[in-house]
C-alpha positions as CSV (number, residue, x, y, z in Angstrom):
1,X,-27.1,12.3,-36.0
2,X,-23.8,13.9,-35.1
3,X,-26.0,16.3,-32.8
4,X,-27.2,13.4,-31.0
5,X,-23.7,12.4,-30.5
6,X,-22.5,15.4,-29.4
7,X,-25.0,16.0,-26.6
8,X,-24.7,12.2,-25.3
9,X,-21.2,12.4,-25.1
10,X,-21.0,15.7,-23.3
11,X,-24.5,14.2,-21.1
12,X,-22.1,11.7,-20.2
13,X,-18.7,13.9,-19.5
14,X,-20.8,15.9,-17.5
15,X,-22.4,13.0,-15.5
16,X,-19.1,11.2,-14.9
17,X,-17.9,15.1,-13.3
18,X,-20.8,15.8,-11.0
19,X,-20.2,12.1,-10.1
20,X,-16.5,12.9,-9.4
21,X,-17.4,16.1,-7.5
22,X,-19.5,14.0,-4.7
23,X,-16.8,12.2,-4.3
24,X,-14.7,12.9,-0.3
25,X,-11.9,14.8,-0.3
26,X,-10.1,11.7,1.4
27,X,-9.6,8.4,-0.2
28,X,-9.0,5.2,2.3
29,X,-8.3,1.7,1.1
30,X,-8.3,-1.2,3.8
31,X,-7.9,-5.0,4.1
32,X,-7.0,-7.6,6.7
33,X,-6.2,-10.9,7.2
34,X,-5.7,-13.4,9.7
35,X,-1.9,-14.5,10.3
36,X,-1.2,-17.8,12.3
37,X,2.1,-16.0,13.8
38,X,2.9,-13.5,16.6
39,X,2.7,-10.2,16.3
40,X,6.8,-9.8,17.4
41,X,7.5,-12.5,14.2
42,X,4.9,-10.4,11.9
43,X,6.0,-6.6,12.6
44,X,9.6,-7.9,12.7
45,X,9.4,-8.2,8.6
46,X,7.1,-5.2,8.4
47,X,9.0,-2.6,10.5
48,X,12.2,-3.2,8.6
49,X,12.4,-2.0,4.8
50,X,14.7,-4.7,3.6
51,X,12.6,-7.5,4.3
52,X,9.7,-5.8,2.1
53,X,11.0,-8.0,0.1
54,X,9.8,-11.2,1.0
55,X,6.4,-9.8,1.3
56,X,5.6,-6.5,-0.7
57,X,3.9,-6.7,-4.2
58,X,5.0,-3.8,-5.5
59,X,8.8,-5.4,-5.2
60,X,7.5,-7.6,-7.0
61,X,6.3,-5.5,-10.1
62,X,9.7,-4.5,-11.2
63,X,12.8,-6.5,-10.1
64,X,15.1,-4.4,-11.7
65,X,13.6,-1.7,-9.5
66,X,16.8,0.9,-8.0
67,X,16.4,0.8,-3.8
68,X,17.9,3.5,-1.5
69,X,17.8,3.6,2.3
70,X,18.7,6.6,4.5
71,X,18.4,7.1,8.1
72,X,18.5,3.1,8.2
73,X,16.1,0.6,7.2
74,X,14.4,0.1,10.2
75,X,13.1,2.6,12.9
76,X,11.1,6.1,13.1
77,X,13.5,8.1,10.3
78,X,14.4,4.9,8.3
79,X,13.3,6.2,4.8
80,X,13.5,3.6,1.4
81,X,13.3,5.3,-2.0
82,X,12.4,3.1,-5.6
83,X,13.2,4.3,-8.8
84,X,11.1,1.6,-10.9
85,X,9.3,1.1,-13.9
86,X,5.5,2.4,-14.9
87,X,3.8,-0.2,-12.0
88,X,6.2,0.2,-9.6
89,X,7.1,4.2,-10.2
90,X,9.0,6.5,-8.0
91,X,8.9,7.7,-4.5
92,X,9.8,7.3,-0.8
93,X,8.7,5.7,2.1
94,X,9.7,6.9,5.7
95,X,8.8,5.4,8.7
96,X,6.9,7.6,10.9
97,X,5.4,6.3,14.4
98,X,6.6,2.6,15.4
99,X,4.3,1.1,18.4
100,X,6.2,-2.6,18.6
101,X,4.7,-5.1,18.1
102,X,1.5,-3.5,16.9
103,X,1.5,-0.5,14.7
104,X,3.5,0.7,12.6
105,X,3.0,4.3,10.2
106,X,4.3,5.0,7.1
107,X,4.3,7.4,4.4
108,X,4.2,7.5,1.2
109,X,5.4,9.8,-1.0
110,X,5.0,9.4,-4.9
111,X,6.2,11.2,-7.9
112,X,5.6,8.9,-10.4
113,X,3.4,8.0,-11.9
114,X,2.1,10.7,-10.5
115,X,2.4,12.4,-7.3
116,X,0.8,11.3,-4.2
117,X,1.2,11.7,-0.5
118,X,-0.6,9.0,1.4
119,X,-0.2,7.5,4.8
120,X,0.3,3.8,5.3
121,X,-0.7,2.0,8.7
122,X,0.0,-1.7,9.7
123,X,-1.9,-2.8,12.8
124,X,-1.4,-5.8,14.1
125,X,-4.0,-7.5,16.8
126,X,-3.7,-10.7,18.7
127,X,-6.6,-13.1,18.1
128,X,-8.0,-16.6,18.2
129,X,-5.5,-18.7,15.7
130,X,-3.3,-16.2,15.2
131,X,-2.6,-12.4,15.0
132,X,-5.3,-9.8,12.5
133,X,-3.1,-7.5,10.3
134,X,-4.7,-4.8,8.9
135,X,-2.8,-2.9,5.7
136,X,-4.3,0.7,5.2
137,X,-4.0,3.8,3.3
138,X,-5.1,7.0,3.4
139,X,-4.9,10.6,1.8
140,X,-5.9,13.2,-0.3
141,X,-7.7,12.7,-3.3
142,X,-7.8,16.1,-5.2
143,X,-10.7,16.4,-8.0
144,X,-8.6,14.7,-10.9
145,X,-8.4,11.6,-8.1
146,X,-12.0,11.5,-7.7
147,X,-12.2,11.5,-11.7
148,X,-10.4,8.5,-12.0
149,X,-12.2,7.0,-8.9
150,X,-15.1,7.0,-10.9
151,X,-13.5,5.6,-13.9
152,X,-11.4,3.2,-12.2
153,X,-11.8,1.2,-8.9
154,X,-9.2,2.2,-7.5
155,X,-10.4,0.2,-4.0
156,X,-10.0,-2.9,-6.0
157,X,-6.9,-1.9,-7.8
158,X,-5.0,-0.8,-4.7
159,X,-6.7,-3.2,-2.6
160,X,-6.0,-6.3,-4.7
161,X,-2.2,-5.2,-4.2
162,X,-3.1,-5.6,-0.9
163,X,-4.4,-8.5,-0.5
164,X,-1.4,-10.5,-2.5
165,X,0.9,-8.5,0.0
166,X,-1.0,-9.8,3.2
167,X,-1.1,-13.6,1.6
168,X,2.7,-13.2,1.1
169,X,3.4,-11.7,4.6
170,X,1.2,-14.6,5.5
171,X,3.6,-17.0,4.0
172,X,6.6,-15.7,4.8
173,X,5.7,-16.1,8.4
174,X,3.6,-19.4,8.9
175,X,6.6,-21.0,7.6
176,X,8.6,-22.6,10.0
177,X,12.0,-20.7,11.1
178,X,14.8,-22.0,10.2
179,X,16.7,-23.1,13.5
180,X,20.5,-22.5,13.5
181,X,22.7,-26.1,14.5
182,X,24.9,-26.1,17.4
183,X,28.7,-26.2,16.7
C-alpha cells in the first residue's frame, strides 16, 4: 500500500515538473479597460508615483507600507522604493521610457518576497467613450516560476490585482475635478 503511495506521489511530482519544464521562459500578464477620461487626465495619475495612491492595489495591501522616492516622483529616472509587509513586499520601481500621453514603462524590481525583475507598461488609446488602458507585465520566469505557474495561476493572481487597479484608476478619473473658486 505504502508502495502504491510512493510511486503516485512521485507519478505526480514528476508530472507537475515536465509540466513546469514546457512552460516559456517569459511570463506576460495583461488586462484592459475602458476609461471615460482623456488620456492627458489618465497618464497624469499614472506617470507620477505619488498619486499611485489613489489607484494602485498593492498600496493598498499594506498601509503601513515605508515609501522612498529618488530622482523625483515623476519622469524617466523617478524611482519609488516600498518596504512593506508579506503582500506588498520589497522592491523598486523606476520609470523608464515616458511617451505622454500614452505610454508609459516601468520596472520592477523585487526582493521580497522573492526576487523578480519584470517590466511594467501602461498604454493608453483613445476610443469611442473614452480612452483603453492597458496594464502589462512582463519578464523572466526561471524554472522554479514555471513550478509555481503550474501550481498557482499566477495570470489570475496578478491579473486580479490588475483589474482592481484599473477599476480604481477608473474611479479616480471619471469623477468630476474639483474646480478651484475665484477670489
Amino acid at each position: 500500500m505504502l508502495t502504491y503511495l510512493a510511486i503516485t506521489v512521485l507519478a505526480l511530482v514528476a508530472g507537475v515538473l515536465i509540466v513546469a519544464a514546457r512552460k516559456p521562459d517569459l511570463f506576460q500578464v495583461s488586462r484592459s479597460a475602458t476609461i471615460r477620461a482623456t488620456p492627458e487626465r489618465i497618464f497624469a495619475l499614472l506617470a507620477d508615483f505619488q498619486e499611485w495612491g489613489a489607484w494602485s492595489p498593492y498600496e493598498k495591501k499594506d498601509p503601513a507600507m515605508k515609501r522612498s522616492f529618488r530622482g523625483g516622483t515623476s519622469g524617466v529616472g523617478a524611482v519609488y522604493a516600498f518596504d512593506g509587509n508579506k503582500q506588498a513586499g520589497t522592491g523598486e520601481l523606476a520609470i523608464v521610457e515616458v511617451q505622454a500621453p500614452v505610454k508609459l514603462a516601468v520596472t520592477l524590481d523585487m526582493t521580497k518576497p522573492m526576487a523578480c525583475h519584470n517590466l511594467i507598461t501602461f498604454t493608453l488609446a483613445p476610443t469611442e467613450g473614452g480612452t483603453l488602458v492597458t496594464w502589462h507585465m512582463q519578464g523572466a520566469c526561471p524554472f522554479m516560476g514555471k513550478v509555481m505557474g503550474t501550481v498557482f495561476n499566477m495570470d489570475r493572481m496578478v491579473g486580479g490585482d490588475f483589474e482592481k487597479g484599473l477599476a480604481a484608476l477608473k474611479q479616480a478619473t471619471e469623477r468630476p475635478q474639483l474646480v478651484a473658486a475665484a477670489a
